[in-house]
C-alpha positions as CSV (number, residue, x, y, z in Angstrom):
1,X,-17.0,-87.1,-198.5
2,X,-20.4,-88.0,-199.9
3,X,-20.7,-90.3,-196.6
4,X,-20.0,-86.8,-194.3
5,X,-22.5,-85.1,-196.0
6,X,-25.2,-87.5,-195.2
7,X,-24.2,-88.5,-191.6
8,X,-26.5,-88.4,-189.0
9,X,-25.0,-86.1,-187.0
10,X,-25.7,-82.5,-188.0
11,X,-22.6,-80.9,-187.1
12,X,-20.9,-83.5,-189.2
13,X,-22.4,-82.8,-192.0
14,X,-22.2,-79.0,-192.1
15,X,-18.5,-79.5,-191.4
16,X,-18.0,-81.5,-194.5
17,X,-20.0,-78.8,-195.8
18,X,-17.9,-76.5,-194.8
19,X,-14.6,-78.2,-196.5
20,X,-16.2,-78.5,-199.9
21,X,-16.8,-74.6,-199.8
22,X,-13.9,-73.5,-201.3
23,X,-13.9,-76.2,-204.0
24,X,-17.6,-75.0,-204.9
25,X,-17.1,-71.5,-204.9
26,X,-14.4,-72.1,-207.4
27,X,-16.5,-74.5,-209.4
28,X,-19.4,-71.9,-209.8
29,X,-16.8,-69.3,-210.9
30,X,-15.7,-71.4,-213.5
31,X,-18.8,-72.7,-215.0
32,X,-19.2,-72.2,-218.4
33,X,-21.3,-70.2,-219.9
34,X,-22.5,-72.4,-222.7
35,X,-23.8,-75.1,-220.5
36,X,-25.3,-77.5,-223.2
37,X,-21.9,-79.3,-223.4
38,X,-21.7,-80.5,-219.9
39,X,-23.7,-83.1,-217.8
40,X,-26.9,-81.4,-216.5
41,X,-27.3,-80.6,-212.5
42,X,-29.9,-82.8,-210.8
43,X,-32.6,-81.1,-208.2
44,X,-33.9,-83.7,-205.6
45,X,-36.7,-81.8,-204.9
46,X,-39.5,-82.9,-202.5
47,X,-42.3,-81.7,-199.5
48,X,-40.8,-82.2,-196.5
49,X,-41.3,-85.3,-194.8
50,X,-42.4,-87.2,-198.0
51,X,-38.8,-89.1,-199.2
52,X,-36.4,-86.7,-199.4
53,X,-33.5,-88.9,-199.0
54,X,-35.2,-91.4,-200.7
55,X,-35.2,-89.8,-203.7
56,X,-31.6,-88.7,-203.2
57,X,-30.8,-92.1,-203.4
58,X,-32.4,-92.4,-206.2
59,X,-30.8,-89.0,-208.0
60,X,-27.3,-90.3,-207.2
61,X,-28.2,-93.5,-209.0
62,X,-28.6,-91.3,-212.1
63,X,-24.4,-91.1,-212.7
64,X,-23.9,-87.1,-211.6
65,X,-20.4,-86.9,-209.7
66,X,-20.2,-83.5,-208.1
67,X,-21.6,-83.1,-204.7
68,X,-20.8,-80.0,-202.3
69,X,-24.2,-80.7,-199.8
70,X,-26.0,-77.9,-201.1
71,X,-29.6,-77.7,-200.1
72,X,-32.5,-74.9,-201.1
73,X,-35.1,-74.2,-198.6
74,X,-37.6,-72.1,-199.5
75,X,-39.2,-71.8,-196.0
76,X,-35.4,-71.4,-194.7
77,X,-33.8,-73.9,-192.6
78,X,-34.6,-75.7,-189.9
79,X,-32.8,-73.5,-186.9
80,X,-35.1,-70.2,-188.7
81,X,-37.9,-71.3,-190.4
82,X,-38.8,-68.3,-192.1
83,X,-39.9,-67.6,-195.4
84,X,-37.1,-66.6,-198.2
85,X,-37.9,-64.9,-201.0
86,X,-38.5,-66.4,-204.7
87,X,-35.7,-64.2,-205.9
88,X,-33.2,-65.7,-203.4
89,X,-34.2,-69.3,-204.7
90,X,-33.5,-68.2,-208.5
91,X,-30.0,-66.8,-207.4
92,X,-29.6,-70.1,-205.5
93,X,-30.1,-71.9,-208.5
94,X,-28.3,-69.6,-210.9
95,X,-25.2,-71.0,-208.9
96,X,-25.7,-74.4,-209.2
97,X,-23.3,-76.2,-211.3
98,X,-22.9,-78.8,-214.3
99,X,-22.8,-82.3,-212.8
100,X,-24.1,-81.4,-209.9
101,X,-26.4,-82.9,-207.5
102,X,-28.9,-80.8,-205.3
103,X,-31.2,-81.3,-202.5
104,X,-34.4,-78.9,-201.8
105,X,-37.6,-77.9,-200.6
106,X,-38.0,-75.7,-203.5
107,X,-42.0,-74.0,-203.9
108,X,-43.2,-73.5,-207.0
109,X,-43.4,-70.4,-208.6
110,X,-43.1,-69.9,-212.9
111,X,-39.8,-67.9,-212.1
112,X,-38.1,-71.1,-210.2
113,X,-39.2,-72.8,-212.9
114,X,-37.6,-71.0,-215.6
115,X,-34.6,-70.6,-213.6
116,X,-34.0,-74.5,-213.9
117,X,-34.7,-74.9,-217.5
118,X,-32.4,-71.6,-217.9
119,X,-29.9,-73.4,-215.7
120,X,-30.5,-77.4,-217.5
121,X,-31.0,-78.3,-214.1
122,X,-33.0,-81.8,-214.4
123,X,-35.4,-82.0,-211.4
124,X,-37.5,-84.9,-210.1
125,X,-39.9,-83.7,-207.2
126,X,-41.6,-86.4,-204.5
127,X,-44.5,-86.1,-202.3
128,X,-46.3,-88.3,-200.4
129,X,-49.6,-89.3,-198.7
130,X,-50.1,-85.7,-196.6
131,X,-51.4,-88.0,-193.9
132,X,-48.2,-89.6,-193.6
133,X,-46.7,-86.2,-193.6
134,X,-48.5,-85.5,-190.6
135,X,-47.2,-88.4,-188.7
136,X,-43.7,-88.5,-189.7
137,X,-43.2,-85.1,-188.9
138,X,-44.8,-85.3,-185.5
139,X,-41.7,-88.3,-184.9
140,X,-39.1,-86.5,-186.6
141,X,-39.6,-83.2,-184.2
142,X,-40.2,-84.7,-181.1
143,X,-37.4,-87.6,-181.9
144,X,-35.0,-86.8,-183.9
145,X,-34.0,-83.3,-184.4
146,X,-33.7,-81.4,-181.2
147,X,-32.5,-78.3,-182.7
148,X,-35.6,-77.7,-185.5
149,X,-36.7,-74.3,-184.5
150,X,-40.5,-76.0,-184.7
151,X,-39.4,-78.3,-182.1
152,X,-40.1,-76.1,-178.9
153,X,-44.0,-76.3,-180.2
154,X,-44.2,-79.7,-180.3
155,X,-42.1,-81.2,-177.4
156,X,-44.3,-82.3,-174.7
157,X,-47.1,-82.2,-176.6
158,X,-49.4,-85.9,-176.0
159,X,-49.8,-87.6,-179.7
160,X,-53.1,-86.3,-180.6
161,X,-52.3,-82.6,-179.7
162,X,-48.7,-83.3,-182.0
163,X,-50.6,-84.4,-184.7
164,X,-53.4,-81.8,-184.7
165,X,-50.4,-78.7,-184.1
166,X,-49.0,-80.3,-187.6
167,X,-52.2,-80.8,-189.4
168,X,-53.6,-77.2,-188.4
169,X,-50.6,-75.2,-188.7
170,X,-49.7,-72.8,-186.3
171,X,-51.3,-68.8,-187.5
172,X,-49.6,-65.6,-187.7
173,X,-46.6,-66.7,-185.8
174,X,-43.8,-63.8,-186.4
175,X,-40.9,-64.6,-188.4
176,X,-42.0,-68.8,-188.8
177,X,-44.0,-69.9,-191.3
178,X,-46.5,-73.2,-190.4
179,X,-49.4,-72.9,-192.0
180,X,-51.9,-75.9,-192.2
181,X,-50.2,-79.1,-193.8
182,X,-52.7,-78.2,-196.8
183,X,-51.6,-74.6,-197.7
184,X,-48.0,-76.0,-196.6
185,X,-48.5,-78.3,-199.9
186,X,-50.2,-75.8,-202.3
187,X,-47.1,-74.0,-202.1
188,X,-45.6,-77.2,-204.0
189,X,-48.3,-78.3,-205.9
190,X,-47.2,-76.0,-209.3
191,X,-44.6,-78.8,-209.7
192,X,-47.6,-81.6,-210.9
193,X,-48.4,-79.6,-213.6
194,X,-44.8,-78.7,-214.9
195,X,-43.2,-80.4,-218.2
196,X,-39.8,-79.8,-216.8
197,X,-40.0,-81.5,-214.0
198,X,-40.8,-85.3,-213.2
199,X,-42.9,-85.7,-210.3
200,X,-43.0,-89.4,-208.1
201,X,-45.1,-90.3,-205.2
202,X,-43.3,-92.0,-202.1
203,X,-45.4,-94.5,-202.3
204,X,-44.1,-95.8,-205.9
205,X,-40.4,-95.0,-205.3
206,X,-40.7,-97.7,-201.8
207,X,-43.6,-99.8,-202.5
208,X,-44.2,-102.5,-205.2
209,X,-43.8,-101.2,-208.2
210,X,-40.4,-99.0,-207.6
211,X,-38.8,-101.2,-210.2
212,X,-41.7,-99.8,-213.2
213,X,-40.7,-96.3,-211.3
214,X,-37.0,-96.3,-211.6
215,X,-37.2,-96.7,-215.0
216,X,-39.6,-93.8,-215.6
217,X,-37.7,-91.9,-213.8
218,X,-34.3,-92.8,-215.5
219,X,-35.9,-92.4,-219.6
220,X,-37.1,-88.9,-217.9
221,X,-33.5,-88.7,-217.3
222,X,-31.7,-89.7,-220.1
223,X,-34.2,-87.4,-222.8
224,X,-33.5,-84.4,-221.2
225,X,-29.4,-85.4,-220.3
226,X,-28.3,-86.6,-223.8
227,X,-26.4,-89.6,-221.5
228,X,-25.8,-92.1,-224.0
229,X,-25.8,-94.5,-220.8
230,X,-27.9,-97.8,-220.8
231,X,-30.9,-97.7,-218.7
232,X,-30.3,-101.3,-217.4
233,X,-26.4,-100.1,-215.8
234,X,-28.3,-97.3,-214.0
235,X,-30.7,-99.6,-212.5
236,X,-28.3,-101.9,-211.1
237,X,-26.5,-98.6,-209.8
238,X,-30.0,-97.3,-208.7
239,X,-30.8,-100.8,-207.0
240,X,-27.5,-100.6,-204.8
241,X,-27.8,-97.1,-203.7
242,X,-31.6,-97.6,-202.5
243,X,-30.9,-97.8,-198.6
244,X,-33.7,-95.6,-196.5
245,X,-32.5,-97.0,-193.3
246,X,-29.4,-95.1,-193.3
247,X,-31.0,-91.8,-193.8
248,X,-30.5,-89.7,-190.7
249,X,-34.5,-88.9,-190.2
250,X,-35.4,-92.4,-191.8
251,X,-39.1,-93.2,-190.0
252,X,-40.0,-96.3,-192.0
253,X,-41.3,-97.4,-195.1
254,X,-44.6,-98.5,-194.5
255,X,-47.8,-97.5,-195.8
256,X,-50.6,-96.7,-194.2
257,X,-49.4,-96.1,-190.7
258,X,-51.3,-93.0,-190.6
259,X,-54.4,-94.7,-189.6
260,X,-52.8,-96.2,-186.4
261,X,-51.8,-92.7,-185.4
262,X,-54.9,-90.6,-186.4
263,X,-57.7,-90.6,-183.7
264,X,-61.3,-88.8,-185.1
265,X,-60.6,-85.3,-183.7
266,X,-57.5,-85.6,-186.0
267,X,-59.4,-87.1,-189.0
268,X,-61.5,-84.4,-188.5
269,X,-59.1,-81.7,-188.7
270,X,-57.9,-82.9,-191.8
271,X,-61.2,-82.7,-193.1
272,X,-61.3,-79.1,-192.2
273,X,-57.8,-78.3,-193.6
274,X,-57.7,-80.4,-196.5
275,X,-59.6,-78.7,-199.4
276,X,-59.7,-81.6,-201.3
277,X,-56.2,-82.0,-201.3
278,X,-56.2,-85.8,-201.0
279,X,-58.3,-86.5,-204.3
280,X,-56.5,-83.8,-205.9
281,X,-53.5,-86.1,-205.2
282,X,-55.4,-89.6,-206.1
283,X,-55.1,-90.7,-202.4
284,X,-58.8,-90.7,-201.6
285,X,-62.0,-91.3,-204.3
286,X,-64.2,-88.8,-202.4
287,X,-63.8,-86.5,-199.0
288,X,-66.0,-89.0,-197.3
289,X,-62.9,-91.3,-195.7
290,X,-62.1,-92.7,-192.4
């Protein structure tokens, strides 16, 4: 089932969604209420376009079993694109279950927060160069997903204008929310500063030190699991679940590739937008790049 859930085809894997309903309905209705005997739930959660299956990969490595497909959006999904509430996230996660693995784009906000701690939900959260952002969004809405509500504003569009639309945002646009790839992040950024959660770039999870990573990510695991697992079995399991290429919006790995893409009007407007976003992040020393 876990193969359905992460096919390429969308239909395919809401209809394996779909047959894993029941089963999870039943599952939350059962949960105990003590939850500190049981496995903890894992949250895979990430900004979008910055390794979200990546670092699913990486979360099923970890040795949680039950899967039912279940994602958290807090900007809604991809057919509506409109804000939820942070209420509607903490009932979300309320439901989620022991031994369970998750998938989000989850904002940050003290109450989401709590709500995982209250719910021993372990979370890792991924991010990525928001250059890179820029560009892989630009090629997963004019290639790949033909039924992204935010596709209709960027089909047809030349590659300059593409990337500009997702650097800049696009203002006061009823009922979808695309603000500029800079206030887009600060609605994430809450995560960085959180105990509870263990935050990764993209960058170290696919690049040359992913091995030093793993296992950072898997003691982050085991302190706050109580697993009495080895970390060296869960690397090997970790090592042969790393596959990016079969993701269904998989772009490539490489680093960098922003600069091939980015002409100076769009360096520009990420000047304009950024707010020092990329030092904040470690990506650039000052605001004077190129």
């Amino acid at each position: 089932m876990r193969i359905l859930l992460r096919h390429r085809n969308g239909l395919i894997r809401k209809s394996a969604k779909g047959l894993l309903a029941p089963y999870r309905i039943s599952c939350e209705l059962s949960a105990s209420a003590d939850r500190s005997t049981n496995l903890p739930s894992l949250l895979a959660n990430s900004f979008p376009k910055s390794g979200t299956h990546l670092l699913d990969q990486v979360v099923m490595g970890l040795g949680n079993t039950r899967d039912f497909g279940r994602f958290i959006a807090s900007a809604g999904s991809s057919f509506n694109y409109g804000l939820r509430t942070e209420q509607w996230c903490v009932d979300k996660i309320s439901r989620i279950t022991p031994n369970e693995i998750v998938r989000g784009h989850i904002f940050y906000s003290p109450a989401i927060e709590n709500a995982l701690v209250s719910n021993r939900c372990i979370s890792l959260f991924i991010y990525r160069d928001p250059r890179e952002v820029a560009r892989s969004l630009v090629n997963y809405l004019q290639k790949m997903n033909r039924f992204h509500r935010l596709r209709a504003y960027f089909k047809g569009l030349d590659p300059e204008a593409a990337l500009l639309l997702a650097i800049n945002g696009i203002p006061s646009c009823e009922n979808i929310y695309f603000p500029s790839i800079s206030e887009r992040f600060r609605n994430y950024q809450g995560w960085l500063a959180s105990e509870a959660v263990y935050c990764t770039k993209f960058e170290d999870v696919a690049g040359e030190n992913q091995e030093q990573e793993l296992r950072k990510i898997i003691r982050f695991y085991l302190h706050r699991s109580g697993s009495g697992e080895q970390t060296e079995d869960i690397l090997k399991r970790m090592r042969g679940g790393l596959q990016p290429a079969k993701s269904h919006t998989f772009s490539g790995i490489q680093q960098q590739t922003w600069r091939d893409a980015f002409t100076p009007a769009c360096i520009k407007a990420f000047k304009e937008q950024d707010h020092g976003l990329l030092t904040e992040l470690g990506y650039e020393f000052s605001e004077d790049w190129s």
